[in-house]
N, C-alpha and C positions, 0 to 999 in steps of 0.2 A: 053651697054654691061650688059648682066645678072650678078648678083652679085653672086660672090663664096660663097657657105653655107659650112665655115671654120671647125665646129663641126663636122658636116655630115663626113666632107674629113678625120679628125680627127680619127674618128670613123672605116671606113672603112679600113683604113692603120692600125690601131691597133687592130681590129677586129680580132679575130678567123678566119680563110680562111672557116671554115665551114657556119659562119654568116651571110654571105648573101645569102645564098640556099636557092633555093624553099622550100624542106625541107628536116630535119636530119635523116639521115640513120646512123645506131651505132648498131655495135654490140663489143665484147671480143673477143681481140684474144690475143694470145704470142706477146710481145716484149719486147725486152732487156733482157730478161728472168724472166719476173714477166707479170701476166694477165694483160693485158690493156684494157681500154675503148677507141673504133676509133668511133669521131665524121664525117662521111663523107671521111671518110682515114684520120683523124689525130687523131694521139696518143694524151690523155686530162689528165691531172693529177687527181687523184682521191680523190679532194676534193670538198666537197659538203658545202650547206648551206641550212636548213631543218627549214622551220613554223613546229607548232607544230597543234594539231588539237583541241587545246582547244579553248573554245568562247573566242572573245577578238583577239588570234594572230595569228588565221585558215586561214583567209580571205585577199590576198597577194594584195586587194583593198583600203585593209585602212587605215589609216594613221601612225602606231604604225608600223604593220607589214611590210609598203612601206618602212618606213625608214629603216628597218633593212637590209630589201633587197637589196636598193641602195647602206647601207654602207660593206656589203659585196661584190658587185658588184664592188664598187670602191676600192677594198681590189685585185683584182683581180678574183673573185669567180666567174664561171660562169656556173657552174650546181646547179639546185636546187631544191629540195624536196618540194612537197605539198600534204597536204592530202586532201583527198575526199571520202565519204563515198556510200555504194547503196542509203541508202536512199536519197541524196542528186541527184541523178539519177531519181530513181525513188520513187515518195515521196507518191503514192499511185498506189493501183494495177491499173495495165495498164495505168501507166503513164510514160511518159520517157525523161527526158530534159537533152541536153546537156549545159546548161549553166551557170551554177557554175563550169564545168570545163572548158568551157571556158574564165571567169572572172579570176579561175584562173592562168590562162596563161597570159589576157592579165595585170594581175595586176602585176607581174613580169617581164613583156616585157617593161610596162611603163616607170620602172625603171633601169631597166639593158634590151636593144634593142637585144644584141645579148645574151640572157639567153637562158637554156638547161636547162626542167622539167622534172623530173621524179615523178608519180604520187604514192603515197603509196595509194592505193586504196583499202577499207577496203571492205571484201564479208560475212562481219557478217551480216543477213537479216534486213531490216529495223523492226522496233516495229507492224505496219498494218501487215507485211508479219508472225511472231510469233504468231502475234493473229490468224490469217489465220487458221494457222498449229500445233495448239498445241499439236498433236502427233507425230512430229516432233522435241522436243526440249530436250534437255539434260537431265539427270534425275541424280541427287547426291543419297547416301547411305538410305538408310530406316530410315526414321525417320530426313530427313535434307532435308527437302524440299528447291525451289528455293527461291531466296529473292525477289519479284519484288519491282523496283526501284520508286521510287516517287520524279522525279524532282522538288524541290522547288521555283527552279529558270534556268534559260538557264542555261546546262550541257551538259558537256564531252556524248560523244555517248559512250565512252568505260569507264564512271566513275565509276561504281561497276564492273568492269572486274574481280578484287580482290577477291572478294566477295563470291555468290553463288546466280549469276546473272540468269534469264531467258533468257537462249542464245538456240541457235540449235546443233544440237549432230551433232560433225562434221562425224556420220558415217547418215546421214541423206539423201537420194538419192533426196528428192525432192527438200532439200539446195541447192546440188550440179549442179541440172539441172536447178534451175531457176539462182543460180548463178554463173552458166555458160553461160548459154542464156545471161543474161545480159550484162555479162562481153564479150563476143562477139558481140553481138548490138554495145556495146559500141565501140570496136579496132574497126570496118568496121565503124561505123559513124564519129567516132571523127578523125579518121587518117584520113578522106577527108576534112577535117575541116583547114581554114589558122591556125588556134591557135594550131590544132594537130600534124602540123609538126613541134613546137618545140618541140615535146613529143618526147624525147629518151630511155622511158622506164617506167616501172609498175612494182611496188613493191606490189607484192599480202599481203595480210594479213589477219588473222582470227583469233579465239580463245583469251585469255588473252592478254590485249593488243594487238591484233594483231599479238604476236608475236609466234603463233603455239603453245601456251601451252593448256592441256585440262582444262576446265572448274571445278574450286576450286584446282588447285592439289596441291596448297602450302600445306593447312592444310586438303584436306579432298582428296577421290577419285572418278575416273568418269570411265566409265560411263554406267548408268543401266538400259538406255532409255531404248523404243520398238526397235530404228531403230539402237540401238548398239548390242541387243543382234540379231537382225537379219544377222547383218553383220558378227558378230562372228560366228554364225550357217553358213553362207555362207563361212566364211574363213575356217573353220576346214572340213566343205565337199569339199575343192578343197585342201585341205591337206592331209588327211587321206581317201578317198574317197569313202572310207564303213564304216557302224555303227563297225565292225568287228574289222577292222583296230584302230579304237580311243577309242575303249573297251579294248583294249589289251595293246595298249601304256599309256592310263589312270589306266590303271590296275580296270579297274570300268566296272563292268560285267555289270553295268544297262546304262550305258553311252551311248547318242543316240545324234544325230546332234541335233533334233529337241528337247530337255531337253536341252539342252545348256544354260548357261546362264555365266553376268558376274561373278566371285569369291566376293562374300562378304569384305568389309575390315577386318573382324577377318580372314577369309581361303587365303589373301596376307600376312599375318603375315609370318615369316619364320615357320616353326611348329618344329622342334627339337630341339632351341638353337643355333644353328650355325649359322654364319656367311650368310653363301651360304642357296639356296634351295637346297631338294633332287630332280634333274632332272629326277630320275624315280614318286617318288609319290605327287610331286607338280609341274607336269608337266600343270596340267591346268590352274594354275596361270602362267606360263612360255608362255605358247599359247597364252593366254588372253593377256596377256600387249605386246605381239608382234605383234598381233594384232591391237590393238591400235593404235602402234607406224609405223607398214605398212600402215596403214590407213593416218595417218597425211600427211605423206612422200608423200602417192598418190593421195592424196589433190592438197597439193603444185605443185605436178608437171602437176597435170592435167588444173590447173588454168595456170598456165605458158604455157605450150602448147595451152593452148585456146588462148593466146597474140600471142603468134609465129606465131601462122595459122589465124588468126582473122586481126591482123594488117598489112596493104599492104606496109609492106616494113621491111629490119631490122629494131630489139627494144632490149631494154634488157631487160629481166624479172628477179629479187629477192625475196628474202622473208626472212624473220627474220627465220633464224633457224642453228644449228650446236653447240646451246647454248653448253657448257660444265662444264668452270668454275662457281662459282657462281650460283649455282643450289638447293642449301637448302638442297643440301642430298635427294632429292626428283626426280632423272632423271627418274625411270621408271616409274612415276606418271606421270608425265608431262614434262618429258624432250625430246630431241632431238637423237633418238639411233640411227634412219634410217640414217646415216650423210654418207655411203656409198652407201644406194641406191639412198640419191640426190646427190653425188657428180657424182653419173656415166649417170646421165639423161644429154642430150642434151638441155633439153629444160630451163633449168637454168641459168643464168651467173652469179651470186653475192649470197654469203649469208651474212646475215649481222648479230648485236645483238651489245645491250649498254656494254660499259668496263664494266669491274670486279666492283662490289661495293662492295667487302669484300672478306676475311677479311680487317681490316686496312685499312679502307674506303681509297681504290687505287684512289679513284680522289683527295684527300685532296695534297694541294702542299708537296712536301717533300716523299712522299708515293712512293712505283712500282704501276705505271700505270703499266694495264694486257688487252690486247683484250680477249673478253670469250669465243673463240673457240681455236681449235687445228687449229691454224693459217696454218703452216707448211702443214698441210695437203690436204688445201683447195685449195693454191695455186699451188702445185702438182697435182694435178686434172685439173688446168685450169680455174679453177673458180676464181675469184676476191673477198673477204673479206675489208667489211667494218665497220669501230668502230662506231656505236653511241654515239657521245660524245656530253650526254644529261645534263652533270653538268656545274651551274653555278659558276662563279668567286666569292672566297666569299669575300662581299661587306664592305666597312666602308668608310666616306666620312669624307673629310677635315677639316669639323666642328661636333661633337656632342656634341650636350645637350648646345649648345651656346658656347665650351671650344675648341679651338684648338686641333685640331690630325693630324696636318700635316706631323708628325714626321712617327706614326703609318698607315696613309695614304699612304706614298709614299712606306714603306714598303710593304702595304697590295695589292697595283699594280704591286709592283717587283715579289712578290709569285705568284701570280696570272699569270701573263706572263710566270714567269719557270714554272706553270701546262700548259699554252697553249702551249707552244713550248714543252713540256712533250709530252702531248695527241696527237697531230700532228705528231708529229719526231715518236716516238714509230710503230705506223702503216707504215708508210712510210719507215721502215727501216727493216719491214718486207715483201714488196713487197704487202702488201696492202694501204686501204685509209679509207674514214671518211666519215661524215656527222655531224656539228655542229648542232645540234637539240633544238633548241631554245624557252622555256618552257615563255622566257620574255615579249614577247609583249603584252602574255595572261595575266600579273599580276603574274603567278605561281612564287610560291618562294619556292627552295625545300630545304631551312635550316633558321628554324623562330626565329632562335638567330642573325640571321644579324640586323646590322641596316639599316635603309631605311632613306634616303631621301624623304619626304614627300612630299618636294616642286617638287620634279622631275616628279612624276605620273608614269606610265609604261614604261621603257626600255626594250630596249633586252638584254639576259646575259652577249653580248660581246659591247654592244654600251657605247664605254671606248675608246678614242683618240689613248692611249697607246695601247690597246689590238687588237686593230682593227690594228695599225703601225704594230703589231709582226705578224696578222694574213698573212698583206701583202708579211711581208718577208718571210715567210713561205711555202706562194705560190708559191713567185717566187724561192725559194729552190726548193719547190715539181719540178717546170715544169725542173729544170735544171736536176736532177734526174732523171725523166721521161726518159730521152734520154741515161742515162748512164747505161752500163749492172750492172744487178741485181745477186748477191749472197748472201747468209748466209755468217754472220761472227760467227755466234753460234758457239761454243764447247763442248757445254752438250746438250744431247739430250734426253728429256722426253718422255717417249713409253705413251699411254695411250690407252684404251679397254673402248667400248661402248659396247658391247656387255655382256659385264661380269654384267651390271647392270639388266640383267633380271634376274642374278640369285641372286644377292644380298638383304636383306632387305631392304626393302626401303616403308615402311608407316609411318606416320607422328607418330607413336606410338612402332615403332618396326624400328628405323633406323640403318645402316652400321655405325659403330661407327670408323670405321678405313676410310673409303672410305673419308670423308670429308679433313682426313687431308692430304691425299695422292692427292685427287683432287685442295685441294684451300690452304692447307697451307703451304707443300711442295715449289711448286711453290715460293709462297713469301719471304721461307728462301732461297732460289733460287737468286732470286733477291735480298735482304739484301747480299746476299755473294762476292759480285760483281765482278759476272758472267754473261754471254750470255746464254742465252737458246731456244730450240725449241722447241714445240710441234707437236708429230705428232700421227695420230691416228696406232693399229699397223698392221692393216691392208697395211696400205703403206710404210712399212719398205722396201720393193724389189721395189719403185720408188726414194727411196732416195740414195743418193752420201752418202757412209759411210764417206769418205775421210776426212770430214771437223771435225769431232764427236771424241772427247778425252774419253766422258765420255757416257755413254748411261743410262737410270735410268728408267729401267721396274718398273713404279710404281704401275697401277693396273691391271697385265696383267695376273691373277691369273686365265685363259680361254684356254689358248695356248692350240693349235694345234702341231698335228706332221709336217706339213706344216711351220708352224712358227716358230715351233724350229727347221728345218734344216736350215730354212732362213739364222736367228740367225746364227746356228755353220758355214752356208758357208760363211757369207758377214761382220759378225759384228766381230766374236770371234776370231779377227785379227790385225795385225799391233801397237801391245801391246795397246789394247783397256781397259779402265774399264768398264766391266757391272758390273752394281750395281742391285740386287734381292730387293724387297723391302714385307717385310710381306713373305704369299705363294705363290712362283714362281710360281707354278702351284696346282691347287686345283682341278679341274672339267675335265682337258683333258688328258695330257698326265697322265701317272698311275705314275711315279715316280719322286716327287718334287726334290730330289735329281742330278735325273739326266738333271732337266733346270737349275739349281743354279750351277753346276757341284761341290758342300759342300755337304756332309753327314749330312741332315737334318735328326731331329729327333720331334716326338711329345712331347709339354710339358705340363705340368697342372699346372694352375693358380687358386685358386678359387678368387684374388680381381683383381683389373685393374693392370696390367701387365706396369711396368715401366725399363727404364735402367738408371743404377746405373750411376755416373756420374764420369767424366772421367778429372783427372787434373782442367782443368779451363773450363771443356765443362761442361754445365750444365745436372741434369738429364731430361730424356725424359719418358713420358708416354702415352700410349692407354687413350683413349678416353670412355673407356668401355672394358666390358670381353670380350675375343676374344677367340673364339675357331669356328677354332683351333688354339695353337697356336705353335712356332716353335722355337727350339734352334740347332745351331750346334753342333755336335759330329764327328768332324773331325780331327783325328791329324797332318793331313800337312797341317791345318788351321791355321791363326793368329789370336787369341782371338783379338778384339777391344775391346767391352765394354760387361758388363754380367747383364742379369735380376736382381732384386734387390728379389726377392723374392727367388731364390735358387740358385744363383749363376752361375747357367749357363747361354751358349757364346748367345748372342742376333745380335751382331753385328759380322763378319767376315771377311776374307779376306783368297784369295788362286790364288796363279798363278800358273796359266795350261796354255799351250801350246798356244802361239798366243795372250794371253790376261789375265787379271787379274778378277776374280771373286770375289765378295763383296755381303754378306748376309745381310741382315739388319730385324731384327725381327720386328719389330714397325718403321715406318716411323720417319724418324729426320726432326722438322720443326722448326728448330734452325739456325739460318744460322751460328756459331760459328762451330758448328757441319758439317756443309757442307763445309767450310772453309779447316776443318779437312781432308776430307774423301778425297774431291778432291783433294787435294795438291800434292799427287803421281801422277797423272793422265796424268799430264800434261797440263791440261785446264789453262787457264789465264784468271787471278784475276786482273783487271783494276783499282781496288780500295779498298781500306780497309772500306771507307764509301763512302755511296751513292748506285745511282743505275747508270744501266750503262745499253742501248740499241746501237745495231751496225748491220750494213749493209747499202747495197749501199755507201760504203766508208765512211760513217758517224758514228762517235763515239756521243753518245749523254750520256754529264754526268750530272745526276739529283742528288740534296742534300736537305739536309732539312736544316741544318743548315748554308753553306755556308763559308766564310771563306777563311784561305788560303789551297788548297787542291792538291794532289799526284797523279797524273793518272799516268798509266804504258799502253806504247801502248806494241803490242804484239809483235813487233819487239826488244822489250828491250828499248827503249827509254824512260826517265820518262820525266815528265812536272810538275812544280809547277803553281795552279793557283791561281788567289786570286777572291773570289766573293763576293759579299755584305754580312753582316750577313743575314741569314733568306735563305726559300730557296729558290733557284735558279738554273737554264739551261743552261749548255755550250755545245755549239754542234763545235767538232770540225773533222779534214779531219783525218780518220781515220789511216790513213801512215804518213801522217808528222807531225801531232800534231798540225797543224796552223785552228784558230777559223775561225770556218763558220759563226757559232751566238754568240754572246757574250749575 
């Protein structure tokens, strides 16, 4: 009698039902009420485990990165990220190997038999293809030429990404056609391929890091290539579609498609002082960066559709972009505005981007973790959102320097665990997922005041007994989740406007001094205040359930439309709602700020940075910089809050009208003491005095820094006392009866 192969049976019975197909078909659809990924017709939870792409732990063959793979695997993980670059395709003209994508598939398969890859597959041109084409390549400011790189040693393909790299101008037509070609060779060969049917999907990438930013935008601007300003003369002739037409709206009698070129960084400057541009006489700097930013969008989607149509079967296609938070103040340089024309493309299913890394470095334990888009919004669209959670555990081992730390060790693993179930639970409770992107096996260490074990040599961030125990429960959280309907438990809800950053200052020398605190710090007194929150872009305000929203907080929606504001007065300015006005309710659309704040706004003059006076035990608040314009109330069936310190008038306000309660706010408060304040009428519910607090899919999830014995209030009115270690620490418990999920 033949002998039973016991593993094999093992295997098969616990197996994914998708596992043993010929191979995987996966596309997004709805379920539960949050985007899912179906492997085959089954809903998968949307947690990933991601090699990173530097030398050392790129290559899922070797023995640093097997291990890591395995130990996620046996964590329950079983989608997984790898990257691969063109040049690794094709490593010289007219060459073309599939077999580093093959390896690795099978270096993952080795390890985990029923693994699911998703490729981050990078379409920056290989280095032979730059030489090629040097009229094809990006061009920085006059006088800041490119940097070319001088590898010292085996390096990162994206290591001066940073920098002022010799890269291709992503308005480059002959970029796009070879790396399209390519990338099409590629879906038709490899999807016949055994290895390519465990390929569930391709994660486009390009530009800085891959991750769709233009080339230098942190500190400098782009781009002034030949093949940029040709695009731009092609975009303004399918715009204005006579010399006549773009003479008239430039107000520039000599203005001609063919003079086109990009704006200099001095003529991006705003030119009056204000805040905003003037949409009549800096309208070509308004063209120029829309521009750009249509350009990126139809990048991305054109790559994606070349997978869609290219690969014989469903796949999913992503791409890093919808960035928001955590931007440097620098969005219309390099940020992400088109996030409506990808959210409306078919040919898309995921966007992704790393958490929030500031303020208040959001990964450290004890912090609000932040995903960095307008989550909310993405997932209304249909699309899937995923966190890059690219930071490691920070590390201290049992013995240093030969002296006992066993004390400080075990603490250092307790923190570390409430960031993991932090960064996990977080996405998850907003009807998105993850990818653990793991910088360790390559050696990277991205904080040089750890200490190291010597004796150990390269791990992965998460290869820790303990860490890898939590990731499993985790999992098997997510998969139970998966199956259960999905709603917002939020009751504040943040409006935010992408569009309002074309017309804002925005050069590394000329920045929106208000716009940072309304985009990144806001938010985080948000979180200190503990509260729920949503973000949504405001364009999607008429796909949202007002229902669930106590509190609404237009922070930079200084753009509105007449459209937008009857949105507002039919759907929001109801059912005794707070809107909260933050800065100018409107600046650039409707003519009378007045009447979106529904307060008698009036202009006022500051000549230093504009602050409010402080209020009992709330501390004072200030601008960030001169702001003009700027605004005070003059209303008297208003409620003064608080008053500028410079002349005594109303900065902060309050007024109920009909349906709903109105609230001005001159300067943004990025206090959470102060938000503590404002909300309290409102009705919204404060979970906690300290801490932070994320909820949905019935899960309450409470993050401290400090730990202790601690007061949660569920929203039902029920309180709970809990007690946690000192240091901080994760309680995830059932959001209606109070009983621990995670301890």
């Amino acid at each position: 009698m033949k002998k039973l192969n016991l593993p094999l049976l093992v295997f098969l019975f616990f197996a994914p039902q998708w596992a043993t197909a010929q191979s995987l078909s996966t596309e997004l659809r709805p379920y539960q009420g949050k985007p899912t990924i179906f492997i085959n017709g089954k809903p998968e939870s949307p947690m990933f485990y991601a090699l990173t792409d530097v030398p050392g732990g790129r290559w899922s063959w070797e023995e640093v990165p097997q291990h890591n793979l395995r130990n996620f695997c046996e964590a329950g993980i079983r989608l997984f990220q790898l990257d691969i670059f063109w040049e690794h395709i094709s490593q010289a003209p007219g060459q073309f190997s599939l077999d580093i994508a093959k390896r690795q598939i099978q270096g993952t398969l080795a390890v985990c038999p029923d693994a699911a890859v998703v490729f981050r597959l990078h379409l920056n041109p290989p280095a032979w293809w730059l030489s090629q084409h040097p009229d094809e390549l990006v061009a920085y400011e006059a006088g800041t030429p490119a940097q070319p790189f001088e590898p010292l040693r085996l390096s990162r393909l994206v290591q001066d990404d940073a920098g002022l790299p010799v890269r291709v101008s992503f308005a480059s037509q002959k970029w796009r056609e070879d790396a399209g070609a390519m990338l099409a060779r590629f879906c038709k060969e490899f999807s016949k391929t055994k290895e390519g049917k465990r390929l569930i999907g391709i994660h486009v990438v390009a530009g800085v890091y891959g991750e769709w930013h233009q080339w230098g935008f942190i500190e400098h601007e782009a781009d002034f290539s030949e093949p940029m300003k040709q695009h731009f003369q092609s975009w303004l002739k399918e715009k204005y579609v006579s010399n006549e037409a773009l003479c008239k709206t430039w107000n520039a009698p000599t203005a001609s498609f063919d003079k086109a070129t990009a704006p200099t960084p001095d003529e991006r400057k705003v030119q009056d002082g204000s805040l905003f541009r003037n949409p009549q006489s800096e309208i070509r700097i308004l063209d120029y960066y829309r521009c750009q930013h249509e350009l990126v969008a139809e990048n991305i989607l054109f790559f994606c559709k070349t997978v869609k149509e290219k690969w014989n079967r469903p796949i999913l296609t992503g791409a890093f972009y919808g960035y928001f938070f955590s931007m440097f103040n620098r969005q219309a340089a390099g940020g992400h505005l088109e996030l409506q024309r990808v959210l409306a493309s078919p040919w898309i299913d995921y966007l992704s981007g790393p958490q929030v890394y500031y303020p208040d470095d959001g990964y450290d334990p004890g912090e609000p973790y932040r995903s960095r888009s307008l989550v909310r919004s993405i997932t209304l669209h249909g699309k899937l959102w995923l966190d890059e959670y690219d930071q490691q555990p920070r590390r201290t081992f049992p013995v240093l320097n030969g002296k006992d730390n066993s004390q400080n060790y075990r603490r250092n693993v307790q923190e570390n665990i409430a960031a993991i179930e932090r960064n996990v639970l977080s996405p998850l409770t907003k009807g998105a997922g993850l990818w653990f992107y793991d910088f360790g096996p390559s050696g990277m260490n991205l904080h040089r005041g750890n200490e190291h074990d010597i004796q150990s040599g390269t791990i992965g961030y998460w290869d820790h007994p303990d860490y890898l125990r939590s990731i499993k429960r985790l999992k098997t959280l997510a998969d139970s989740l998966l199956h259960r309907p999905w709603q917002t438990a939020a009751d504040v809800l943040l409006v935010y406007d992408t569009e309002v950053f074309y017309h804002l200052k925005s050069t590394k020398q000329d920045s929106c001094p208000i716009s940072s605190q309304v985009v990144d710090w806001l938010p985080l007194a948000l979180s200190y205040a503990g509260v729920v929150w949503d973000a949504v872009h405001l364009n999607d305000l008429s796909l949202l359930d007002p229902s669930p929203y106590r509190a609404v907080i237009f922070a930079n929606t200084w753009l509105l439309e007449e459209k937008d504001l009857a949105a507002i007065r039919q759907f929001w300015e109801r059912d005794g709602r707070h809107l909260f006005w933050v800065y100018a309710p409107e600046q650039l659309g409707v003519s009378n700020s007045s009447q979106v704040a529904g307060l008698q706004l009036v202009a006022a003059q500051c000549d230093t940075v504009p602050a409010v006076r402080a209020v009992g035990s709330l501390p004072r608040q200030t601008a960030w910089g001169k702001l003009s314009p700027l605004w005070s109330v003059s209303d008297p069936s208003a409620t003064t809050i608080a008053s500028y310190e410079h002349d005594g008038s109303t900065v902060f306000a309050k007024k109920k009208i009909a349906g709903h309660t109105a609230w001005f706010l001159g300067i943004p408060p990025i206090d959470a003491n102060w938000w503590r304040y404002l909300l309290a009428e409102s009705g919204v519910h404060f979970y906690t005095d300290e801490g932070v607090v994320y909820a949905g899919n019935r899960l309450l999830v409470f993050h401290t820094k400090t730990g202790g014995d601690q007061k949660i209030k569920l929203k039902k009115g029920k309180e709970i006392l809990v007690k946690i270690p000192v240091g901080a620490g994760t309680l995830t418990l059932d959001a209606e009866t109070g009983k621990v999920v995670l301890e």
